[in-house]
C-alpha positions as CSV (number, residue, x, y, z in Angstrom):
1,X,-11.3,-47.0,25.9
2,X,-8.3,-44.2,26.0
3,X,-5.0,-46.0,27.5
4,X,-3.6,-43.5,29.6
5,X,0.3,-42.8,29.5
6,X,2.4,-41.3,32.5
7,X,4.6,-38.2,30.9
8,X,8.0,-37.7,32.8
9,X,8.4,-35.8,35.9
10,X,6.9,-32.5,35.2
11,X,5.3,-32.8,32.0
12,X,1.1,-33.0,31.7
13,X,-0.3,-36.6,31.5
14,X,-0.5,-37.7,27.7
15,X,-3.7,-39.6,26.5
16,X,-3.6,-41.7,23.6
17,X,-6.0,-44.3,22.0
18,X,-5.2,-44.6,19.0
19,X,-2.3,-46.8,19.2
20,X,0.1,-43.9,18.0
21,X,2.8,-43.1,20.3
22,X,2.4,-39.8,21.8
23,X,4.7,-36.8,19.9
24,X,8.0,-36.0,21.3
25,X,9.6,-32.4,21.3
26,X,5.5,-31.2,22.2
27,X,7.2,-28.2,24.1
28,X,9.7,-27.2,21.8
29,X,7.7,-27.9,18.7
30,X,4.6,-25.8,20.1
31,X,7.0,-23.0,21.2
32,X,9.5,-22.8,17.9
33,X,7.4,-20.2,16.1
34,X,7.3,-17.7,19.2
35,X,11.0,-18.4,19.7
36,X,12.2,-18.5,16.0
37,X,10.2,-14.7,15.7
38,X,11.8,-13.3,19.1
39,X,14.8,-14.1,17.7
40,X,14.5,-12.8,14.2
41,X,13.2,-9.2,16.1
42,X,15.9,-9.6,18.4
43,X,18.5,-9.7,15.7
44,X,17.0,-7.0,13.6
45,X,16.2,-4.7,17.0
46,X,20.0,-5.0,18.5
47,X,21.3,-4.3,15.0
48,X,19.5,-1.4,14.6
49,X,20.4,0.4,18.5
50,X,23.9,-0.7,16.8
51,X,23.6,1.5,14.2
52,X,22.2,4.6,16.2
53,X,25.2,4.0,18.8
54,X,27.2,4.3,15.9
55,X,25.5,7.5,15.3
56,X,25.7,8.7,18.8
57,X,28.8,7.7,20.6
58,X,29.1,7.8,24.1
59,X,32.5,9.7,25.2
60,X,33.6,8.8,28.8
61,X,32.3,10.7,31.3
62,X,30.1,12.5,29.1
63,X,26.0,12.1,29.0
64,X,25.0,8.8,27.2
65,X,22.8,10.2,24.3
66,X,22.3,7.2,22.3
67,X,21.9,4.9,25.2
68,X,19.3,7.3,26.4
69,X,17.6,7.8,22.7
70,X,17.3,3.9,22.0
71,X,15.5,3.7,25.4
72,X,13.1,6.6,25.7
73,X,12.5,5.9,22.0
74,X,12.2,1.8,22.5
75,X,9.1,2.5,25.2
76,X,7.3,5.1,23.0
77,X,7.0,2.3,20.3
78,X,6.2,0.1,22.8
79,X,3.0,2.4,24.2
80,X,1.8,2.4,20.6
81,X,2.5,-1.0,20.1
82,X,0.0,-2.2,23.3
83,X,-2.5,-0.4,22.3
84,X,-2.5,-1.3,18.7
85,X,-2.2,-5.1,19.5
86,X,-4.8,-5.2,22.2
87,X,-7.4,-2.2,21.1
88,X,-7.2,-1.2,18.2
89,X,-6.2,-4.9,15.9
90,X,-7.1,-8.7,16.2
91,X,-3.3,-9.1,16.0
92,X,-1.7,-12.9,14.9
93,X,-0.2,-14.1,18.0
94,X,3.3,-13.9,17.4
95,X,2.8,-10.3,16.4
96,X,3.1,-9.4,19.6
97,X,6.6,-11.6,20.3
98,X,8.1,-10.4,16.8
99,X,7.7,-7.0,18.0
100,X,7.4,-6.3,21.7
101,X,10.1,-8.9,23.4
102,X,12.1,-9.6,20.3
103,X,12.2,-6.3,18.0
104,X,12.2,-3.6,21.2
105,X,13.7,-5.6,23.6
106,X,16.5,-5.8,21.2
107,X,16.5,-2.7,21.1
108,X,16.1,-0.8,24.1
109,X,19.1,-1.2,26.4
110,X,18.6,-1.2,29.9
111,X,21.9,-3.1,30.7
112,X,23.7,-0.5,29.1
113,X,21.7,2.1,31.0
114,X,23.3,0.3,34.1
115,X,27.0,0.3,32.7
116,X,26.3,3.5,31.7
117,X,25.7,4.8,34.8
118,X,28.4,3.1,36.6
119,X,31.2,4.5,34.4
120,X,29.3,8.4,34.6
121,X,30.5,7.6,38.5
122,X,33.6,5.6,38.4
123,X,34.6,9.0,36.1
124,X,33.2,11.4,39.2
125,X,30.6,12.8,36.8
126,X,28.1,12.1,40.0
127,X,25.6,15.0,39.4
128,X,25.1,13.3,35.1
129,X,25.1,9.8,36.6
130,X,21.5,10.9,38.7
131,X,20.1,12.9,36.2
132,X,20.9,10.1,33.4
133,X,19.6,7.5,35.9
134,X,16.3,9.2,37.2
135,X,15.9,11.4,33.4
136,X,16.2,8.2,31.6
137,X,13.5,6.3,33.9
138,X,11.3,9.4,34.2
139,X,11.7,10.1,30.4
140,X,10.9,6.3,29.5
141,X,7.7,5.9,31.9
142,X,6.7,9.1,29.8
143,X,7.5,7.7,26.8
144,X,5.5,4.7,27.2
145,X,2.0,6.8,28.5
146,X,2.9,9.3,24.9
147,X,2.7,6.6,22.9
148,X,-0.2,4.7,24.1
149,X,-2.2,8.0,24.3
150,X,-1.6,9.0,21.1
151,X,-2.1,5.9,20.0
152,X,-5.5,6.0,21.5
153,X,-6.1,9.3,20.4
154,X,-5.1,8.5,16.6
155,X,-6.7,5.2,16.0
156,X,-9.6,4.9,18.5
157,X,-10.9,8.7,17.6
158,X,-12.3,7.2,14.5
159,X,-14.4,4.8,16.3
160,X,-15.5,6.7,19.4
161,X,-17.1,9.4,16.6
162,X,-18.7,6.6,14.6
163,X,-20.4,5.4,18.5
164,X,-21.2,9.1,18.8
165,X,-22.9,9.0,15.7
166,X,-24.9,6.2,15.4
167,X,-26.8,7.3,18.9
């Protein structure tokens, strides 16, 4: 007969019968992988929108190109990415956190997009701080329907002819 155990506040009810005291750290151990690869594309994502705001420096007052760049360009991959993932491959499951929340969200910058906007303001450039604000969101939501389009179009074309064919 299974002994039944009361986890802390919060925690699912643990069952044991074997004697063995139930595993500690379940949460953190169970979640390490997920966490360890978001951080790894994390790292690798915000050192590489480091290096292309190294190539395109922001001057004050002036539009934020390489803000603007990592962002639009961030959501295209990302568009691809979903559909890639979910259609098109039987993806391992921390493909998705490796890339999409730790790779791009490192990144893509929309915190600077914010500060960004506020200094094209607090400099009176008022007519760049809208078109930054509403280009960049336009341009990003765009982005992300480019990429997962094309990504439809270049890797699910093969399979929608073979359908075609076999009818």
């Amino acid at each position: 007969m299974a002994e039944s155990r009361r986890a802390p506040t919060g925690s699912a009810s643990i069952e044991t019968g074997s004697g063995v005291p139930p595993r500690r750290g379940g949460a953190f151990a169970e979640h390490a992988p997920v966490l360890v690869v978001i951080a790894v594309g994390g790292a690798i994502g915000a050192e590489a929108r480091y290096g292309l705001s190294l190539l395109m420096p922001t001057r004050p007052g002036r539009f934020p190109w390489g803000t603007f760049t990592e962002n639009v360009l961030g959501c295209l991959v990302i568009g691809v990415l979903m559909v890639l993932i979910t259609e098109v491959w039987a993806a391992h499951r921390l493909v998705r956190p490796f890339l999409g929340v730790g790779l791009l969200g490192g990144f893509t910058t929309f915190s600077t997009y914010a500060v960004d906007t506020r200094g094209l303001l607090e400099s009176g450039a008022v007519v760049t701080a809208f078109v930054y604000l509403a280009g960049t969101l336009l341009c990003a939501l765009l982005a992300v329907l480019t990429g997962a389009t094309a990504a439809r179009i270049l890797f699910l074309r093969k399979e929608i002819h073979m359908v075609q064919e076999e009818r």
